[in-house]
C-alpha positions in Angstrom: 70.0 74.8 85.4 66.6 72.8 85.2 66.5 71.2 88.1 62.9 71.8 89.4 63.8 72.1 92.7 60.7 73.9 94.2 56.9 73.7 94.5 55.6 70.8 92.2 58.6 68.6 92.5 58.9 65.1 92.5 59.1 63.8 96.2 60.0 59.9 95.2 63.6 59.4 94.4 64.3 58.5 90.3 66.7 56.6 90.1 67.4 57.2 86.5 68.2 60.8 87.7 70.3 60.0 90.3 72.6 57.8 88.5 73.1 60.8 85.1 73.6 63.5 87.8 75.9 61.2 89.8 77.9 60.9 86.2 77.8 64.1 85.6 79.7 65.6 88.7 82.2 63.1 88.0 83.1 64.4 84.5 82.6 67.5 86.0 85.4 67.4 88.4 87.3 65.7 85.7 87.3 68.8 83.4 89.4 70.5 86.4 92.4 68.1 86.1 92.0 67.8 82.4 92.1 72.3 82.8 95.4 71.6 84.7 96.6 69.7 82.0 95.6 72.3 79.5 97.0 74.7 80.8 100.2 73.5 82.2 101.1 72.4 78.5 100.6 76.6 77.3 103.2 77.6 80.1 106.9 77.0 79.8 108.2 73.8 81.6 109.9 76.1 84.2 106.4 77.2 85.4 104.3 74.1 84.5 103.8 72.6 88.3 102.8 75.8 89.4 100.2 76.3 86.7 98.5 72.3 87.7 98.7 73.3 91.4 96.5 76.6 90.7 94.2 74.0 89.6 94.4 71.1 92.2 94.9 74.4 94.8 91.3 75.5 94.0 89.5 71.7 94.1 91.1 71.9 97.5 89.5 75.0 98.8 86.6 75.3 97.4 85.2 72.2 98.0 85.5 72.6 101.6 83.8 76.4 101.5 81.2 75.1 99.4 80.1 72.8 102.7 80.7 75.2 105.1 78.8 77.6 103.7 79.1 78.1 100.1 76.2 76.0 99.1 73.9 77.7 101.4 74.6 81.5 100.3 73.8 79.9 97.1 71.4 77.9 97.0 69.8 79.1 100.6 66.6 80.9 100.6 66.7 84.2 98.7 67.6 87.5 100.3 66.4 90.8 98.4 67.7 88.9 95.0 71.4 89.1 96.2 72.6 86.2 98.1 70.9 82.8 100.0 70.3 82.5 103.7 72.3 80.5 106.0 70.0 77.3 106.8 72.1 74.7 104.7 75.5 75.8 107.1 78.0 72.3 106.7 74.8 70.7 104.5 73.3 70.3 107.8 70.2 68.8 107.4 70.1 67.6 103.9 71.2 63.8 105.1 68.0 62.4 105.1 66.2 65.2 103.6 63.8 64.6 100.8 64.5 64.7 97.1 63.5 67.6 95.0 63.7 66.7 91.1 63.7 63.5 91.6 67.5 63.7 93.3 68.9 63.7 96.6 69.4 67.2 97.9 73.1 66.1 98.8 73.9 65.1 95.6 72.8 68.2 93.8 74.9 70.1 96.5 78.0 67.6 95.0 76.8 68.4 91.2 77.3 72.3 91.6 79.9 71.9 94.2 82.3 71.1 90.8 80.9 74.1 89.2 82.2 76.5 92.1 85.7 74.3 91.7 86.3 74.9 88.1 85.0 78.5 88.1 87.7 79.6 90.4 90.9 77.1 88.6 89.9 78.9 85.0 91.1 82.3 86.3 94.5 81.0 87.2 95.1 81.4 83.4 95.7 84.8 83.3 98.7 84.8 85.6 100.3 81.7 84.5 104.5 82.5 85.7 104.3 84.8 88.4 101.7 84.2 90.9 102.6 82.7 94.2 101.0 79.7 95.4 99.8 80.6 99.1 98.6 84.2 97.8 96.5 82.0 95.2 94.9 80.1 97.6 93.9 83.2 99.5 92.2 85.0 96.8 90.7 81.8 95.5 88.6 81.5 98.7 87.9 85.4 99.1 86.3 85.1 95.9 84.5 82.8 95.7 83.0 83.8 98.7 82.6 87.4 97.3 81.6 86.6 93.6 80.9 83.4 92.9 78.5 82.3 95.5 76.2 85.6 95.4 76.8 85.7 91.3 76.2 81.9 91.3 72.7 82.6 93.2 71.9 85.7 91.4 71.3 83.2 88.2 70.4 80.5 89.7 69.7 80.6 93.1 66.4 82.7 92.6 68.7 86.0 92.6 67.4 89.1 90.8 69.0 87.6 87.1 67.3 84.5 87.7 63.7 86.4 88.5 64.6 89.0 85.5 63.8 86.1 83.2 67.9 86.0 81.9 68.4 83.2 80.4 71.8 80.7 81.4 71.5 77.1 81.2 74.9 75.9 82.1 77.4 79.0 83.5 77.7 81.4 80.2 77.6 84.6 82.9 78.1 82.5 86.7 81.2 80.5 85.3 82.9 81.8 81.9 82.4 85.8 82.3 82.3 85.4 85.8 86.1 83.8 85.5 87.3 86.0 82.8 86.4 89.1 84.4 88.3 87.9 87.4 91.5 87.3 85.4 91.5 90.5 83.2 91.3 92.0 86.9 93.9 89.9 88.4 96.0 90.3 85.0 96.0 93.9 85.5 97.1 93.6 88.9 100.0 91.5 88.9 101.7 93.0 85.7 103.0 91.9 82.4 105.6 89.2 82.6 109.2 89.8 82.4 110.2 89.7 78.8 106.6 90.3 77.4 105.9 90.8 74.7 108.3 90.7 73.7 110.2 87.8 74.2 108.0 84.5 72.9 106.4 83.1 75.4 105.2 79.9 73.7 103.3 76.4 75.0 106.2 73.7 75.7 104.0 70.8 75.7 101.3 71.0 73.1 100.7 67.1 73.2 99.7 67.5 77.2 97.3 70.9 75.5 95.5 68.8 73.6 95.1 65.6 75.8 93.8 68.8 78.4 91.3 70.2 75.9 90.2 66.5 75.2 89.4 66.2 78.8 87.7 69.0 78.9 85.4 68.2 76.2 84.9 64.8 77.6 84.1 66.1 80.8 82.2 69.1 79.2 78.8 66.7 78.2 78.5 66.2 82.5 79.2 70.4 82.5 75.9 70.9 80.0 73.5 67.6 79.9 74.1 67.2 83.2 72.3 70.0 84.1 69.2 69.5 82.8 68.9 67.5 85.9 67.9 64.3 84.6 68.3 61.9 82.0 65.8 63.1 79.9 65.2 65.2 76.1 66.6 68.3 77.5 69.7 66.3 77.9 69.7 64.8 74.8 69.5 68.6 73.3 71.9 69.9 75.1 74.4 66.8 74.6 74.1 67.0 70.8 74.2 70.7 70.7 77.9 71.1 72.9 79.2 68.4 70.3 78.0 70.2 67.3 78.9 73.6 68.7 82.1 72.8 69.8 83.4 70.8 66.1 82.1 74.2 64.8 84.2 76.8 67.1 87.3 73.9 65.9 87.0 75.2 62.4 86.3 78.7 63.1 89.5 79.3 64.9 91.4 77.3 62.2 89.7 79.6 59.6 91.1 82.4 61.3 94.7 81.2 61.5 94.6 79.9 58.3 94.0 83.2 56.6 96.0 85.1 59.2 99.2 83.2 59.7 98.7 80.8 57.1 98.9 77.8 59.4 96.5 75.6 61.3 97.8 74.8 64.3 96.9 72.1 67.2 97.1 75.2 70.1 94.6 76.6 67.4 92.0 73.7 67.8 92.4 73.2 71.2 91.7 76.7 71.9 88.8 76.6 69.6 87.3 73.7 71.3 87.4 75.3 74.2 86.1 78.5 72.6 82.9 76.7 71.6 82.5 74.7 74.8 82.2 78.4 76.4 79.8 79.7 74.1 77.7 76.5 74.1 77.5 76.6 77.9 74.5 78.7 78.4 72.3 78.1 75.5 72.8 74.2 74.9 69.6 73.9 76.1 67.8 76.6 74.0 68.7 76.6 70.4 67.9 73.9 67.7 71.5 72.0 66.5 72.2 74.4 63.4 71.9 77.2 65.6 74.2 75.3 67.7 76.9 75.0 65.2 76.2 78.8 63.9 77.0 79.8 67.5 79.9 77.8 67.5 81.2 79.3 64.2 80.8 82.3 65.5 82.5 82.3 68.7 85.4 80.5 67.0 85.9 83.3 64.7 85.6 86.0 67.3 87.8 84.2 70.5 90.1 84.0 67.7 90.5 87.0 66.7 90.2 88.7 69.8 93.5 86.6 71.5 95.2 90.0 69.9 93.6 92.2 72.1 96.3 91.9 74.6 98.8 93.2 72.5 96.7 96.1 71.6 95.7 97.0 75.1 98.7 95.4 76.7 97.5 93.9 79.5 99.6 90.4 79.8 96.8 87.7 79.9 98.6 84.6 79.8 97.0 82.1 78.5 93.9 84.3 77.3 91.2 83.2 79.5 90.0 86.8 78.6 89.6 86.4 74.7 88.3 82.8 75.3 86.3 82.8 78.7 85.1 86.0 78.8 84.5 87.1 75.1 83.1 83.4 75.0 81.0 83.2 77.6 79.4 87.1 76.3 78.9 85.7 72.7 77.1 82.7 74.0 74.9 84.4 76.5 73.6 87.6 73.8 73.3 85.0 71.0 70.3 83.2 73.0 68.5 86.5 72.1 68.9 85.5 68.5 68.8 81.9 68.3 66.7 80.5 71.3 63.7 78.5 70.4 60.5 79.3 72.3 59.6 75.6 72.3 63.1 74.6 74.4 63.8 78.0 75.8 59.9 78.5 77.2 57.0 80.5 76.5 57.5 84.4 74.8 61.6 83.5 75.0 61.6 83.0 70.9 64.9 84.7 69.9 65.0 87.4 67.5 66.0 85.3 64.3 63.0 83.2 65.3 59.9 85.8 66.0 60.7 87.2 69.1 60.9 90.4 70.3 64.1 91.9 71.9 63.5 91.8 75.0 65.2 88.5 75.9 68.2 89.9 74.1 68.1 93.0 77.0 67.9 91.0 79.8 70.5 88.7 78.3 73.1 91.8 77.9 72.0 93.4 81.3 72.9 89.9 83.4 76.1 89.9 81.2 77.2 93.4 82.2 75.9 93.3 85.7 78.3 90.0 86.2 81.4 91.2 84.4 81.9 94.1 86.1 80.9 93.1 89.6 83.6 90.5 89.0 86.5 92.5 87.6 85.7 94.8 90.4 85.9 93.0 93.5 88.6 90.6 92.1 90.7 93.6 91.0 90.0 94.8 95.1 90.8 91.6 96.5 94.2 90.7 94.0 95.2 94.5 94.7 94.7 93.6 98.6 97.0 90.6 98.7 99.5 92.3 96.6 100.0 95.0 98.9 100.0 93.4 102.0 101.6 90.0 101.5 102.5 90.0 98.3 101.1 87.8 95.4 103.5 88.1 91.8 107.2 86.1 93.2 109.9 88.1 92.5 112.1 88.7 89.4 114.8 86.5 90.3 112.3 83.0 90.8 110.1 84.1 87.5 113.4 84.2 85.8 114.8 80.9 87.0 111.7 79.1 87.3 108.5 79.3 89.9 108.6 75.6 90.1 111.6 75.7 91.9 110.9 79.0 93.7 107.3 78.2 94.8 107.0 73.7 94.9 111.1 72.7 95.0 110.2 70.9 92.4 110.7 70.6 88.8 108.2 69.1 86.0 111.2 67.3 84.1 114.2 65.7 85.3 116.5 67.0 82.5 119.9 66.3 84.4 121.9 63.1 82.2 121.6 59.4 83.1 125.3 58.8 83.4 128.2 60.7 84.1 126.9 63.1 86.6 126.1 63.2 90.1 122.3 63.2 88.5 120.1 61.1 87.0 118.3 58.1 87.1 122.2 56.3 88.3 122.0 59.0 91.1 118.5 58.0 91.9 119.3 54.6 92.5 122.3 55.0 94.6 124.6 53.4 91.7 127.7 55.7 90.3 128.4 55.1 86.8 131.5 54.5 85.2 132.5 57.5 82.5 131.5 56.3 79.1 134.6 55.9 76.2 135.0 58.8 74.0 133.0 61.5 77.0 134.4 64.4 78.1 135.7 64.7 81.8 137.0 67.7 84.2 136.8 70.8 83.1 134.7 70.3 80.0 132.0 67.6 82.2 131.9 70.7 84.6 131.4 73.4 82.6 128.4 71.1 81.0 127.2 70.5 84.4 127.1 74.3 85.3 125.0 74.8 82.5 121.8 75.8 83.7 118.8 73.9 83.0 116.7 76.8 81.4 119.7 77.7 78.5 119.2 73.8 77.2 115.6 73.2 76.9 113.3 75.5 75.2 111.1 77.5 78.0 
């Protein structure tokens, strides 16, 4: 992230600045609704509130750990390259503190508190249907105070990636891999899903998918231009670069299905979109726009094809935040060594397809490593901690029925009729309807009524 905050900095507020970074944590924030949206339109509408709360659960949290002490083990003074210092405890002291960059400290504390937020709601993904709600919560706090406040210093912070010379504008490593680690390790430890896979387990809302990814993209230009920290031409770069990146990634994943299933499909473009939007992340900033869209094509192609992977290693990611977060977020982060531009990405980081050495391309893989498996580790620790002790997958009998139920006492959809039962919109309003000529009453309107919900509606 290029915000300049160190020796050399601007002490006068811009006000410019402060306005685009302002924006930015707002679309920021947004994309974490909008990733509620997209993801509770993959699940089936028996498990769809539980999947949004995972995401609403996590704004919740996180926000208040990132003032109490997240932002300072981040952003603090660095310890030995691993973690920040404790001066910034409750954002004491940045009220009237001066600006750095040309931006309130405060408000840069707001601007990566929506990183933290969405970091920890993408790893719900992996255990859409059988996670618990208060076990959710519990390891969403443990780790993001375990992964991604040290990870999140370690690359930008001034942690031992960021002094390695690795390069990550936006969150390739401290978000996408970061995430996707987590939720092949959580994945792993809650188990397959009943049924899978072999019974379908398929999206019953793509509509509310796409209005999700939409969102996401939307909010995705706040994610990227926002942090080059101002409104300025590393903005500009990076803006045009996620658009042309992402409309690439679109067609890549359609390509695949196309000569796969011989279908395009809408969950196909959404999930490309999203695909490129990962692999974007951390070299928008760095590559000229036809790099850009050939790392878009890429990843596409790749996330696409490695949604299958699952099957092959049978490990029951739900709505593959593996194949798209973490195999995303690797592509984008090792293609830098090929396609950054010395010009944008500084001096002697030229990537290899444009005369540089390889030695941006090893420090690139090493902070890719180094964060995937410090993630899978520690979030396979803590999931395999809450499972044994409290308990974190519900049991058969709720997954079966419907978590919504089991977990919120809720339901997404009231699917009961408007007349003739004790349901409905009639029941709602306190009126009891008259039966209808020519309907069924007694035994047959019972039997009808017994019918559970699940055996009517698809999912």
């Amino acid at each position: 992230m290029d915000f300049n905050r160190g020796e050399g900095s601007v002490p006068e507020l811009d006000s410019g600045a402060t306005a685009w970074i302002l924006t930015s944590a707002a679309l920021v924030l947004l994309m974490t609704p909008g990733l509620a949206l997209f993801y509770g339109g993959m699940t089936r509408s028996k498990s769809v509130l539980n999947m949004m709360m995972m995401s609403f659960g996590a704004i919740g949290v996180v926000s208040l750990l990132w003032v109490f002490y997240g932002y300072s083990l981040t952003f603090g003074d660095d310890n030995a390259g691993v973690i920040g210092d404790l001066s910034s405890l409750g954002l004491r002291g940045m009220l009237e503190s001066g600006t750095e960059g040309g931006i309130p400290d405060l408000l840069f504390a707001g601007f990566q508190l929506m990183f933290a937020v969405i970091t920890v709601a993408l790893i719900s993904g992996a255990i859409a249907d059988r996670a618990r709600f208060g076990p959710w919560l519990l390891f969403a706090g443990a780790w993001a105070t375990l992964v991604y406040f040290p990870v999140a210093h370690w690359v930008w912070g001034g942690g031992w990636i960021m002094e390695m010379g690795a390069l990550d504008f936006a969150g390739g490593t401290a978000v996408h891999i970061n995430a996707g680690a987590a939720a092949l390790a959580l994945a792993l430890v809650l188990g397959k899903r009943i049924g899978w896979p072999k019974d379908k387990f398929k999206p019953h809302n793509l509509p509310m998918v796409l209005l999700g990814a939409g969102l996401l993209w939307f909010g995705w230009f706040g994610f990227n231009a926002g942090s080059a920290g101002a409104a300025n031409g590393t903005a500009a770069v990076s803006f045009i670069n996620t658009q042309v990146a992402t409309a690439a990634a679109v067609l890549g994943w359609l390509l695949i299905e196309r000569l796969r299933d011989g279908k395009a499909t809408t969950l196909g473009a959404a999930s490309g979109a999203i695909a490129g939007l990962v692999g974007i992340t951390p070299a928008c900033a760095f590559l000229e726009p036809l790099g850009a869209i050939g790392l878009g094509f890429v990843t596409g192609l790749i996330c696409a094809l490695c949604v299958g992977l699952k099957y092959k290693f049978k490990y029951d990611d739900s709505l593959d935040v593996v194949a798209v977060h973490m195999v995303g977020g690797v592509i984008g982060s090792l293609l830098i060594g090929f396609l950054a531009v010395e010009v944008l990405a500084g001096e002697g980081n030229a990537g290899l397809l444009y005369g540089g050495g390889i030695a941006l391309l090893g420090k690139q893989a090493v902070g890719v490593v180094a964060v995937m498996v410090y993630s899978f580790v520690v979030a396979y620790l803590i999931g395999f901690a809450i499972e044994k002790t409290i308990g974190f997958r519900v049991k058969a009998e709720a997954e079966i029925e419907g978590i919504d139920g089991a977990e919120h006492a809720e339901s997404a959809y009231d699917l009961s009729p408007t007349s003739g039962s004790s349901g409905g919109a009639f029941a709602m309003a306190g009126i009891t309807p008259s039966t209808p000529a020519g309907t069924t009453t007694g035994a047959d309107s019972t039997a009808e009524e017994s019918t559970p919900v699940s055996d009517k509606v698809a999912g």
